[in-house]
C-alpha positions as CSV (number, residue, x, y, z in Angstrom):
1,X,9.3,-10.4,13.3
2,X,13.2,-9.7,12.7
3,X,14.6,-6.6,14.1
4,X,15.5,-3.8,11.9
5,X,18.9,-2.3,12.0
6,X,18.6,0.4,9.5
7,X,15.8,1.4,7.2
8,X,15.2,3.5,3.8
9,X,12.4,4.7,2.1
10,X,12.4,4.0,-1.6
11,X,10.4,6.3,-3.8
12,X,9.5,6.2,-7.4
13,X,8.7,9.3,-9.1
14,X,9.0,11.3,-5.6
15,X,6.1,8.9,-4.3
16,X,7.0,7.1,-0.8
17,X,7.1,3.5,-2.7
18,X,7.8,1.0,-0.1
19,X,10.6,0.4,2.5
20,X,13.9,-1.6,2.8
21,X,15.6,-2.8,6.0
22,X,18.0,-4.5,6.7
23,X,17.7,-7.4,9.4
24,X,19.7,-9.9,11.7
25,X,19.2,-12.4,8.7
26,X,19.4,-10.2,5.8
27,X,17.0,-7.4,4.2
28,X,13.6,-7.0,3.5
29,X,11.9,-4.7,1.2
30,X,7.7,-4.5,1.0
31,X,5.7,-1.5,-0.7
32,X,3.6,0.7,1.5
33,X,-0.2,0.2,1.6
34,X,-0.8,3.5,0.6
35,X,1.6,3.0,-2.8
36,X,-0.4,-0.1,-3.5
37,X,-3.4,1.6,-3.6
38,X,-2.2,3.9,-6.1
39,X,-3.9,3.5,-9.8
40,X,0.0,4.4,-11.4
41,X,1.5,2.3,-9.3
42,X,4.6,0.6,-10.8
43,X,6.9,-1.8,-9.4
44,X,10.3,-0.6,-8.2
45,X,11.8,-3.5,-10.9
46,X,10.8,-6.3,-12.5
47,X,12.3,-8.7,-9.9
48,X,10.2,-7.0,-7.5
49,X,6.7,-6.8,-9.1
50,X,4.0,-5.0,-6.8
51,X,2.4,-7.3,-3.9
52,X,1.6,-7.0,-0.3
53,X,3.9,-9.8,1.0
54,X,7.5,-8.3,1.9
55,X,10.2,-9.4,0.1
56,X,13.2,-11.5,2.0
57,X,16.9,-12.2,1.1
58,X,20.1,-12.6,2.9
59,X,22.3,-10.5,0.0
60,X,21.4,-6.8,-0.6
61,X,18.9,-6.9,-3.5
62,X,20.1,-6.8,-6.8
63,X,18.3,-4.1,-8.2
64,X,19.2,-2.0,-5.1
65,X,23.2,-2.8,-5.2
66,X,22.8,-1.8,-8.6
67,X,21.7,1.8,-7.7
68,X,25.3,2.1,-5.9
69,X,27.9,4.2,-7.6
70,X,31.2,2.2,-8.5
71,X,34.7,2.5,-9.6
72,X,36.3,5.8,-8.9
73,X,33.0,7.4,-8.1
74,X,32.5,4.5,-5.1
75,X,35.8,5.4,-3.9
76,X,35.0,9.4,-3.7
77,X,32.2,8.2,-1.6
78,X,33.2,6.4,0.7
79,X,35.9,8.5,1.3
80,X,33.8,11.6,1.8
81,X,31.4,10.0,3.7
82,X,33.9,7.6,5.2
83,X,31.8,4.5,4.6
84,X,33.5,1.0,4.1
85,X,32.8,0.0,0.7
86,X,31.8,-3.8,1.9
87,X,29.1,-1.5,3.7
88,X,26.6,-1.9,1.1
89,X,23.4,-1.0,2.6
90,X,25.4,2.2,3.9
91,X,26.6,3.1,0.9
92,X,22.6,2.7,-0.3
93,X,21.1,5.0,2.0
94,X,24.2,7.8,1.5
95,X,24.7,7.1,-2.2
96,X,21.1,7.2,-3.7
97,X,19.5,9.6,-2.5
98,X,19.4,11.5,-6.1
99,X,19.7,8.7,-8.5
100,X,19.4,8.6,-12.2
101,X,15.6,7.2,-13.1
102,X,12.9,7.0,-11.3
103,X,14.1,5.9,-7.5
104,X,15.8,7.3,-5.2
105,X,16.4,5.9,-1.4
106,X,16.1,8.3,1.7
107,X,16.9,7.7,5.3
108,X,15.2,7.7,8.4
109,X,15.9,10.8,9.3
110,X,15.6,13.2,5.5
C-alpha cells in the first residue's frame, strides 16, 4: 500500500461517497463500502462509475480538477488561503467544500 499524504472525503448529495488521497505516486480515489451498499447509489462521474476496486492516477483526476474554481476566482483563493495555485489537491480540499451540484469534498479534520 502507498502512503497517504492528505486525504478528503467526497460526498454526493451530503452522503460520505468515497475517499481521495493523494500518494507518493499520485492519487487514489475508491467509494466507501457503506456508499456501495446504498440502493441510490450514484457514481461521483461517469469516468468513475461505482466499483469496489480504487481508482489510481498520477495527475489529479479530471473530474476533481474540474471542481476547482479558476480565473480570478482561483486567484482570490489562493490568496486568502495562501495556497500555491500548482497546489492542486490543496486547492481541492479548501476550494470545494460547497460546490455547485451534487459533491462537495471535506477534509480530514471538518
Amino acid at each position: 500500500m502507498e502512503s497517504e499524504y492528505r486525504k478528503g472525503y467526497v460526498y454526493i448529495q451530503n452522503h460520505l461517497a468515497g475517499i481521495i488521497a493523494e500518494t507518493e505516486e499520485g492519487y487514489t480515489f475508491s467509494y466507501t463500502e457503506e456508499y456501495l451498499k446504498r440502493k441510490d447509489a450514484v457514481g461521483v462521474s461517469l469516468t468513475l462509475p461505482l466499483r469496489r476496486e480504487p481508482y489510481e492516477t498520477t495527475i489529479l483526476f479530471p473530474f476533481f480538477d474540474g471542481l476547482i474554481p479558476e480565473g480570478w476566482l482561483l486567484g482570490v483563493v489562493c490568496r486568502n488561503w495562501k495556497i500555491d495555485r500548482n497546489d492542486r489537491f490543496g486547492l481541492l480540499l479548501s476550494a470545494c467544500k460547497d460546490c455547485i451540484g451534487d459533491v462537495c469534498i471535506k477534509g480530514e479534520n471538518e
